[in-house]
C-alpha positions in Angstrom: 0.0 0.0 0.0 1.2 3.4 -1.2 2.0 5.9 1.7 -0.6 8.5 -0.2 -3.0 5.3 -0.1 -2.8 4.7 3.6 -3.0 8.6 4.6 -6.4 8.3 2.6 -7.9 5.2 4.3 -7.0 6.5 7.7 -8.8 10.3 6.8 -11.8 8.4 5.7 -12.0 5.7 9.0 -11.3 9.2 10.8 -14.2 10.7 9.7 -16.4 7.8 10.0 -15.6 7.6 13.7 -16.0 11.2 14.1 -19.1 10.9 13.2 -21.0 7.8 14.4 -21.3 8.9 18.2 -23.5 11.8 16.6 -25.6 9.7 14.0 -26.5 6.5 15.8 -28.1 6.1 19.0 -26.9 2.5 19.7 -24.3 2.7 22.1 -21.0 1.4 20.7 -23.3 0.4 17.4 -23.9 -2.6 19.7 -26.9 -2.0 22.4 -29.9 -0.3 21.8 -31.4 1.7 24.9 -33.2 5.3 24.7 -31.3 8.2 24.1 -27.7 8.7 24.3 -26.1 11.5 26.5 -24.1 14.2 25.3 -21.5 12.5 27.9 -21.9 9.1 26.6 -21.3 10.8 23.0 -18.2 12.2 23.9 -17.1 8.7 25.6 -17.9 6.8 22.2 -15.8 9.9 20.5 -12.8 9.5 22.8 -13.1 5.5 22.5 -13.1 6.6 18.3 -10.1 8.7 18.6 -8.2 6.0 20.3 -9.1 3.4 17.6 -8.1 5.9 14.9 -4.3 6.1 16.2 -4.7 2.5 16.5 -5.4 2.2 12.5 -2.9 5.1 12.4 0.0 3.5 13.5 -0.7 0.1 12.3 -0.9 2.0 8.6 2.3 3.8 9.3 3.6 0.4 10.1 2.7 -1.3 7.0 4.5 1.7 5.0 7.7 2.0 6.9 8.6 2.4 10.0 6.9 3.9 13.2 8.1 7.5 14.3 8.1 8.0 18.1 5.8 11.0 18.7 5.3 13.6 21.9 2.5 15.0 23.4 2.4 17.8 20.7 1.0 15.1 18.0 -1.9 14.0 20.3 -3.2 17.3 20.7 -2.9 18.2 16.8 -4.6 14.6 16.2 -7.4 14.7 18.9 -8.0 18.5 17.5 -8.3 17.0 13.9 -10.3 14.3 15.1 -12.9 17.2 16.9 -13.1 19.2 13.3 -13.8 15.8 11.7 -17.0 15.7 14.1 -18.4 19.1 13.5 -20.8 17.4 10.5 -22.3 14.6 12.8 -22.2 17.2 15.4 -24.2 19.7 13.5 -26.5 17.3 12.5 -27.2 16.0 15.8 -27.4 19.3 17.7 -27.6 22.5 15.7 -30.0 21.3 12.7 -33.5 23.4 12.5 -35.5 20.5 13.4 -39.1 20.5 11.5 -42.6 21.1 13.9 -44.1 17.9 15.1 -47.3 17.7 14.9 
């Protein structure tokens, strides 16, 4: 796999868990029970991040070698991973929502 290749695949999975806390209300896409908190959101979020460096690294892996990263690189990555969000979040929170009858 092509370094440009992998940088794609992992945007793409990024933005996919970026947004499923915000479209879904299963918890972990698994369990089905009422409405989600905005706190349980931001757990699922969090619990996407994680799995998002996961992918990361295992990608950078594939293509070469692992760089060792500091603190600097989280914060960049989880701030990437928050702008990746704003869609689902958006749609979940700041939509005009239609009247119900």
């Amino acid at each position: 796999m092509s370094v440009a290749a992998a940088a794609l695949l992992w945007l793409v999975i990024g933005f996919v868990l970026a947004n499923l806390p915000f479209l879904t209300e299963r918890r972990f896409l698994l369990i089905t029970r009422g409405e989600k908190s905005f706190v349980f959101r931001l757990l699922e979020l969090l619990v996407g991040y994680a799995l998002t460096l996961a992918l990361g690294f295992l990608l950078e892996g594939a293509v070469g070698r692992i760089q060792e990263q500091t603190w600097n690189f989280y914060a960049i990555t989880l701030l990437m991973f928050l702008v990746l969000a704003y869609p689902g979040f958006v749609w979940r929170y700041l939509r005009r929502r239609s009247a119900r009858p």
